[in-house]
C-alpha positions as CSV (number, residue, x, y, z in Angstrom):
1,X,88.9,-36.2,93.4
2,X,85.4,-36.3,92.6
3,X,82.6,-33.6,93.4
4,X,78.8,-35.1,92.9
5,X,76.2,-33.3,92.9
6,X,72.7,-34.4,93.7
7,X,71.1,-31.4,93.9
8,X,71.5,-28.3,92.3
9,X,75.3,-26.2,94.2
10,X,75.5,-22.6,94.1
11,X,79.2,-21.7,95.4
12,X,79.7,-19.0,98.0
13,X,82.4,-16.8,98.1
14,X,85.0,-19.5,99.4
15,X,88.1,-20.9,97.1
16,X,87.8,-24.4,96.3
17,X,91.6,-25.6,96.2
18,X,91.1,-29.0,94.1
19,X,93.3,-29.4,91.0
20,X,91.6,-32.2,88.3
21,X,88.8,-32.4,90.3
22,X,85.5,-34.1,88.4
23,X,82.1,-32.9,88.8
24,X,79.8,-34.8,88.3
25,X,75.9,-34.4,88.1
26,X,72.9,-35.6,88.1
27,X,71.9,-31.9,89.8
28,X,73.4,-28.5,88.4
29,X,76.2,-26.4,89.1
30,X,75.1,-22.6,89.9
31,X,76.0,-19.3,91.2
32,X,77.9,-18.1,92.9
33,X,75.5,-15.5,94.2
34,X,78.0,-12.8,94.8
35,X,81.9,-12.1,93.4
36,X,83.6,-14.4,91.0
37,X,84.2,-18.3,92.0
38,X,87.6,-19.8,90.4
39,X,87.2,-23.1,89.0
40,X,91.0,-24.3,87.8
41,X,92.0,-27.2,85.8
42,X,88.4,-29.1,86.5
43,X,86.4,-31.3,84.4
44,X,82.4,-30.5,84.4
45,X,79.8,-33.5,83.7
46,X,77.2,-31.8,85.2
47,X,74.8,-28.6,83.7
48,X,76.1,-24.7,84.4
49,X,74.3,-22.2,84.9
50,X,76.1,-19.3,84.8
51,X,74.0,-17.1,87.1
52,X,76.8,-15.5,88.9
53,X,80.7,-14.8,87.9
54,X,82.9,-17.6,86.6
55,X,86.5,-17.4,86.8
56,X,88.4,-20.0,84.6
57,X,91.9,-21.1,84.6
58,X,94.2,-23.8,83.3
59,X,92.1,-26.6,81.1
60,X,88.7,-27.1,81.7
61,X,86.5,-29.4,80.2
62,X,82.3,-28.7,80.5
63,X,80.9,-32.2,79.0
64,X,77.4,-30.6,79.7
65,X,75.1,-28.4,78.8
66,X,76.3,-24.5,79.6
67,X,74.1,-21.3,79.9
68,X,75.5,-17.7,81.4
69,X,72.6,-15.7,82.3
70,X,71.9,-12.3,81.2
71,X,74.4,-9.4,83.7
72,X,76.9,-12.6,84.2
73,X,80.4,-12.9,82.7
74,X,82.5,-16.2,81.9
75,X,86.4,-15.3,82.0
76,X,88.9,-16.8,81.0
77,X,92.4,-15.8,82.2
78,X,95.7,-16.7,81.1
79,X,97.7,-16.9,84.4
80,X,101.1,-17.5,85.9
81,X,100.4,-19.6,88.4
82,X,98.8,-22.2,86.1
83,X,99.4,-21.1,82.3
84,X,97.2,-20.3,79.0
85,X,93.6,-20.6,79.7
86,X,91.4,-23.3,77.8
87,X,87.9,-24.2,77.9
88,X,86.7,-27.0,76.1
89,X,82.8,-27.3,75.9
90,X,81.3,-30.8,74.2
91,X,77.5,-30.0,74.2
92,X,77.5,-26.0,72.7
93,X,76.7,-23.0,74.7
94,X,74.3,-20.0,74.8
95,X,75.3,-17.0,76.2
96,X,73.1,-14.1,77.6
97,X,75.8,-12.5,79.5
98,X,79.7,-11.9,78.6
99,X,82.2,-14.2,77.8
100,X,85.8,-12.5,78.1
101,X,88.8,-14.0,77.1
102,X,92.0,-12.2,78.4
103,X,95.2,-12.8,80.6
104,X,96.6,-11.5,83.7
105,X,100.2,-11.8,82.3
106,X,101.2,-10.9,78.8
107,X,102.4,-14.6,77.9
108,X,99.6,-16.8,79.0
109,X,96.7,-17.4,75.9
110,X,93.2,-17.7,76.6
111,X,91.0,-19.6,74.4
112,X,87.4,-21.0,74.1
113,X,86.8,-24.1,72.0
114,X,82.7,-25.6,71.4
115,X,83.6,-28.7,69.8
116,X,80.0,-30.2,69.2
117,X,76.7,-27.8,69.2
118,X,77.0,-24.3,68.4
119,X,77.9,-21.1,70.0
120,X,74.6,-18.6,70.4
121,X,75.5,-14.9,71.5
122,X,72.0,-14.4,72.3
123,X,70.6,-10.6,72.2
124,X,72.2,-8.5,74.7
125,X,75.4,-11.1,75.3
126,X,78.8,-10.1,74.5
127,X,81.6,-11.9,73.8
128,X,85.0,-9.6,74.3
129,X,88.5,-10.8,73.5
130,X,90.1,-7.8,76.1
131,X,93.3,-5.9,76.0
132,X,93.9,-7.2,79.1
133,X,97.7,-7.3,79.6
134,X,98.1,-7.9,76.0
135,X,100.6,-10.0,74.1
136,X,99.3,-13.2,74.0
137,X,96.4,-14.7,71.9
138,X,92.6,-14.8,72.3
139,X,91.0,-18.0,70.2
140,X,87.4,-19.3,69.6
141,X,86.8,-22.2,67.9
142,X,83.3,-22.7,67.5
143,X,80.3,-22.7,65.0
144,X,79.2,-18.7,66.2
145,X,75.2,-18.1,65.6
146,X,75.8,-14.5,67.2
147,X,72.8,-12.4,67.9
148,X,74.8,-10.1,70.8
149,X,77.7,-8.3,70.4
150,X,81.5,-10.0,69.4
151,X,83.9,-6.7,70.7
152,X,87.3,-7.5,69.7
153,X,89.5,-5.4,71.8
154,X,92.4,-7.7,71.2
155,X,93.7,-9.9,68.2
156,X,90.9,-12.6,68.2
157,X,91.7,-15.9,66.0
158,X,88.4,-17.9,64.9
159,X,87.7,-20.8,63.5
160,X,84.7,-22.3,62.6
161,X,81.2,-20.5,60.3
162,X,79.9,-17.2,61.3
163,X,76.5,-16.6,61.5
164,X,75.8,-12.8,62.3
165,X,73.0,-11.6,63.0
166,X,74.2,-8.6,65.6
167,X,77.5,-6.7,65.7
168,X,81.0,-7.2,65.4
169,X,83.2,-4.1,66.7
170,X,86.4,-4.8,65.4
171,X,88.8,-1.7,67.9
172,X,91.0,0.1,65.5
173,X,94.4,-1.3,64.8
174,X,92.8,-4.8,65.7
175,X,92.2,-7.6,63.8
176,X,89.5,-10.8,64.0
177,X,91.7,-13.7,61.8
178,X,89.5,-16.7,60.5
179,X,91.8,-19.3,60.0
180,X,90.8,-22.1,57.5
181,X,88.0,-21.9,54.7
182,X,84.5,-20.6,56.5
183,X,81.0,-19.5,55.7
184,X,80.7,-16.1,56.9
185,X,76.6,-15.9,56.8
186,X,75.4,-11.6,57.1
187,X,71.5,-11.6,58.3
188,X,70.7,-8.4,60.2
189,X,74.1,-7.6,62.0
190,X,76.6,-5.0,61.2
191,X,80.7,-4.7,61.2
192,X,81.5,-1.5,63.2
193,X,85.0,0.3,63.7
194,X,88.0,0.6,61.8
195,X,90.1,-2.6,62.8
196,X,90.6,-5.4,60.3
197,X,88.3,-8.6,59.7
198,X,90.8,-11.2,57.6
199,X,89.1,-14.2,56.0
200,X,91.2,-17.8,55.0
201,X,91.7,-18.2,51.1
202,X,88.5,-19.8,49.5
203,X,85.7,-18.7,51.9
204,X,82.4,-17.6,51.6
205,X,80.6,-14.8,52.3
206,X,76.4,-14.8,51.9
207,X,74.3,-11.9,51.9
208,X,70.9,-12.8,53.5
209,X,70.1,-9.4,54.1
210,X,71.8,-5.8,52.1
211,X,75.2,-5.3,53.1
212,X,77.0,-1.9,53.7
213,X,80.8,-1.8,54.7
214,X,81.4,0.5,57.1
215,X,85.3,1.7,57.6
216,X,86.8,-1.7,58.5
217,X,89.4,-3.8,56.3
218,X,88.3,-6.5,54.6
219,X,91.0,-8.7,54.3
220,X,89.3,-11.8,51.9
């Protein structure tokens, strides 16, 4: 089915039962004002705003423009009732809020791909790979310009450059994998706690600014 929106939707606090549905704008999809809306298995043409919860599940596809607001959170949830949970954004994303990537069962993945544009973790957003139930992966696969915070709490594989500018916590016994050669750019930001950040044969890592280690690995 197909879902278009002329003007701008905020959601209520209803479930909207509609497997492969298309959304389509010219008009923006908002909200919801209160609690956490479920979108599952959709594909997105129109702008979101993430200016209240977003709960995502099964593969979704955002072929627009994406913004969470500052105090909102974008989670992903590997689940049972549809499998691993996959975002797919075409047109990058800048994040005020948190993005979360976890599961609700401990064999369904969670990841969050940005396959044109980049990924801004603007000051004061978070982006978290939780414990949740464990087991199961957490992956990003973006270009990350990250001003915020990147907490991983869980095994987080990346893929793509690293721009930071803010602060990665890597959780002791923890570790953030980049897979394939990067560019690892350190501005301003810090690596705090005592987990592990491993880094693909061959890549790069540029000091903009003075760098002090703190008491994580460096696996390189």
């Amino acid at each position: 089915s197909t879902f278009v929106l002329e003007e701008d939707f905020t959601p209520g606090t209803f479930t909207l039962n509609a497997p492969n549905l298309t959304v389509n704008g010219p008009a923006r999809f908002l909200g919801p004002t209160t609690g956490e809306f479920l979108i599952r298995s959709w594909t997105i043409n129109a702008e979101v705003v993430v200016s209240g919860d977003l709960r995502i599940e099964g593969n979704v596809n955002f072929n627009s423009a994406l913004n969470v607001a500052a105090g909102k959170t974008l989670r992903l949830v590997g689940d049972p009732s549809v499998g691993p949970a996959s975002l797919t954004l075409t047109n990058g994303l800048i994040n005020a809020g948190t993005i979360e990537l976890t599961t609700s069962n401990v064999n369904y993945s969670a990841s969050l791909t940005v396959t044109a544009g980049t990924l801004t973790n603007a000051p004061g957003g978070l982006i978290r790979a939780a414990q949740g139930f464990g087991g199961s992966a957490r992956t990003l696969n973006a270009n990350l310009d990250n001003q915020g915070t990147v907490e991983v709490a869980h095994n987080l594989t990346y893929s793509g450059d690293f721009i930071n500018d803010g602060t990665v916590n890597l959780s002791a016994g923890k570790t953030l994998t980049v897979q394939g050669t990067t560019t690892w750019t350190h501005r301003n930001g810090g690596i705090t706690g005592s987990g592990t950040l491993s880094l693909a044969n061959g890549s790069t890592f540029v000091l903009e600014e003075d760098f002090t280690p703190g008491t994580f690995t460096l696996n390189a």
